[in-house]
C-alpha positions as CSV (number, residue, x, y, z in Angstrom):
1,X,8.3,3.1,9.5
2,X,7.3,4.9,6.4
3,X,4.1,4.6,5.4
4,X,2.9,5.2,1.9
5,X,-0.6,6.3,2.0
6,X,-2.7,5.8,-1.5
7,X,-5.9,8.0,-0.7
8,X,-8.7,8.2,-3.0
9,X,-12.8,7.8,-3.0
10,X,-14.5,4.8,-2.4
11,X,-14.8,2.4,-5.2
12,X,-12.1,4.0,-7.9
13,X,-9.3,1.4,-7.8
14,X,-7.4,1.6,-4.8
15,X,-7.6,-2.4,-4.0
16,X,-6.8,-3.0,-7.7
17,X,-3.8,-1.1,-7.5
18,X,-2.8,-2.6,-4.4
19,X,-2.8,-6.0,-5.9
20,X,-0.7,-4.2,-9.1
21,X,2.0,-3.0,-6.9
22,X,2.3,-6.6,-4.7
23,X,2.6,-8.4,-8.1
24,X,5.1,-5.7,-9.1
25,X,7.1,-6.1,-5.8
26,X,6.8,-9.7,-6.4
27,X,8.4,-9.7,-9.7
28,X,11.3,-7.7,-9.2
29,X,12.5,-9.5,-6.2
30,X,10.6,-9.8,-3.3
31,X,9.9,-12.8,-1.8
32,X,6.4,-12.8,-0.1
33,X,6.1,-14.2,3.7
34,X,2.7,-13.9,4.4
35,X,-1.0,-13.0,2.2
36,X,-4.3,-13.1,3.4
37,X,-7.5,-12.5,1.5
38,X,-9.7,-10.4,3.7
39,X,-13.7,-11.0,4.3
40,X,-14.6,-7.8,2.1
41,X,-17.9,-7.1,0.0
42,X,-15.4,-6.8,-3.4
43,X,-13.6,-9.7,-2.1
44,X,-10.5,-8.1,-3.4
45,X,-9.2,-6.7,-0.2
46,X,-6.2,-8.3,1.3
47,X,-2.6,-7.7,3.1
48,X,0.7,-9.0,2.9
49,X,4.2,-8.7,4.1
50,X,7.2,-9.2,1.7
51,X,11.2,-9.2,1.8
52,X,11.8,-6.6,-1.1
53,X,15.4,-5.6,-1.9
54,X,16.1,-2.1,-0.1
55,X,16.8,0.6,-2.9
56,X,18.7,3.0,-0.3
57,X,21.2,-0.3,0.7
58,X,23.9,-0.8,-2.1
59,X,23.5,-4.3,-1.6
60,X,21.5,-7.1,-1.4
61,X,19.7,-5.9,1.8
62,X,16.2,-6.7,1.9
63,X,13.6,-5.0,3.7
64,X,9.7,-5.9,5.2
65,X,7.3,-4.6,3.1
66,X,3.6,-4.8,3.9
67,X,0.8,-4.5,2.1
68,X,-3.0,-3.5,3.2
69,X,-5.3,-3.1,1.0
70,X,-8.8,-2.5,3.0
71,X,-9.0,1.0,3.5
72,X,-12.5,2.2,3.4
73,X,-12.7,1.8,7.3
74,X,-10.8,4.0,9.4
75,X,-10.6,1.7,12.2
76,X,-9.1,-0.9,9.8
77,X,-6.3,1.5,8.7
78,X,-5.6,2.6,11.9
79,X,-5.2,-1.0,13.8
80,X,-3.1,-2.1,10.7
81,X,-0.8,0.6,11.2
82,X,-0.4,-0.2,15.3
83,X,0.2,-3.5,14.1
84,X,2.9,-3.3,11.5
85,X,5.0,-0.6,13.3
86,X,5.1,-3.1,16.5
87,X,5.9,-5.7,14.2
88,X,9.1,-3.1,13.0
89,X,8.1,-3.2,9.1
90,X,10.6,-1.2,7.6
91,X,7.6,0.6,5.0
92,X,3.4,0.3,4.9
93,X,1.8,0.7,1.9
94,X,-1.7,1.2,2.3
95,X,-5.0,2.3,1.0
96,X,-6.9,4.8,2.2
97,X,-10.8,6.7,1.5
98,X,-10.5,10.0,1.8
99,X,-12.3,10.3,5.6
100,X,-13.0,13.6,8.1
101,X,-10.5,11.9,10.2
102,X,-7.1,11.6,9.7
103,X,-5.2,8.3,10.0
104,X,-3.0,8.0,13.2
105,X,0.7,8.3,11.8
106,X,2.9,7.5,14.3
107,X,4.8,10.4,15.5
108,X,8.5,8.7,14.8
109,X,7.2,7.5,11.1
110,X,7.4,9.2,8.1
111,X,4.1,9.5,5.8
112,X,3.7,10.0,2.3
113,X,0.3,10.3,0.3
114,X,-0.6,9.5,-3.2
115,X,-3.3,10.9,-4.5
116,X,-5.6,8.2,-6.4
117,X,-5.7,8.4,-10.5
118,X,-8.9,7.9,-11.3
119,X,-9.6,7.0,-14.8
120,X,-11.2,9.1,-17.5
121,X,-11.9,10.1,-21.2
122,X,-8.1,10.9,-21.3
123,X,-6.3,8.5,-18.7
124,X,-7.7,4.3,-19.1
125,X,-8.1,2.8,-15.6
126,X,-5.2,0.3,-16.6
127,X,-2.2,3.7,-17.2
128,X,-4.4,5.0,-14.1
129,X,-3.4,1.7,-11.9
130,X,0.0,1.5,-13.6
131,X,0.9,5.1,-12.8
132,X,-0.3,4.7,-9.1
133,X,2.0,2.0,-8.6
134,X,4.6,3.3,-10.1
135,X,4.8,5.9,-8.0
136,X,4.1,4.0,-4.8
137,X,7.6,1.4,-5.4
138,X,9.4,4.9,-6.2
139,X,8.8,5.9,-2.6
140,X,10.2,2.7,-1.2
C-alpha cells in the first residue's frame, strides 16, 4: 500500500484539505464506495474509500483509494492504517499532527509525506488547500 501522509500542526487545514482532495478524486472519476462522518469536535473529520482510475495502468483500471481525515490522534492514524492495508487498498491518504511518535508504516508499504501549507500574508488558505491537494493526487 502507499500511504500519502499530509503532516502539519493541529488546527491549520489538514481536514479541509482532505475533503478538497475527495471532491477532487470525485470529480475526475472516482466513484466513492463508502463515507463516514466521524464524531469529531470540528465535525469535519471523516474517511472514505473510492474506485479512482490508476494513473500507472494505461487503461481504465481503477484502484481503492481511501481517505482519513482524523489525524490528531496517533492511535487513530495508526488503527486506520492496520485496517486499510488488511483490507488491500491499493493507496492511504491520510492526515497527520506532527507527533513525538512516528506513525507505524508498514514495513512492505511505501510512505510519502506532505508537508502542510499553511496560509499567510503571501499564500491565502484557499491556494494553501489547493496546492496540498494537488500535490497529494500527483503521488497517486
Amino acid at each position: 500500500m502507499k500511504i500519502i501522509i499530509l503532516e502539519g500542526d493541529r488546527d491549520k487545514g489538514k481536514t479541509t484539505t482532505m475533503g478538497v482532495v475527495f471532491v477532487a478524486l470525485h470529480m475526475n472519476g472516482g466513484k466513492v464506495k463508502t463515507f463516514t462522518p466521524m464524531d469529531t469536535p470540528s465535525g469535519m473529520d471523516f474517511e472514505a474509500v473510492l474506485d479512482y482510475p490508476d494513473p500507472t495502468s494505461g487503461e481504465e483500471k481503477m484502484q481503492e483509494v481511501a481517505i482519513y481525515s482524523k489525524g490528531d490522534n496517533i492511535s487513530d492514524c495508526n488503527a486506520a492504517i492496520s485496517k486499510y492495508s488488511q483490507q488491500k487498498i491499493k493507496v492511504l491518504i491520510i492526515a497527520f499532527s506532527k507527533k513525538v511518535r512516528p506513525l507505524k508504516i508498514p514495513p512492505n508499504d511505501k510512505a510519502i509525506r506532505i508537508q502542510k501549507t499553511v496560509a499567510s500574508k503571501k499564500i491565502s488558505e484557499v491556494q494553501a488547500n489547493a496546492n496540498d491537494g494537488y500535490e497529494i493526487i500527483s503521488n497517486i
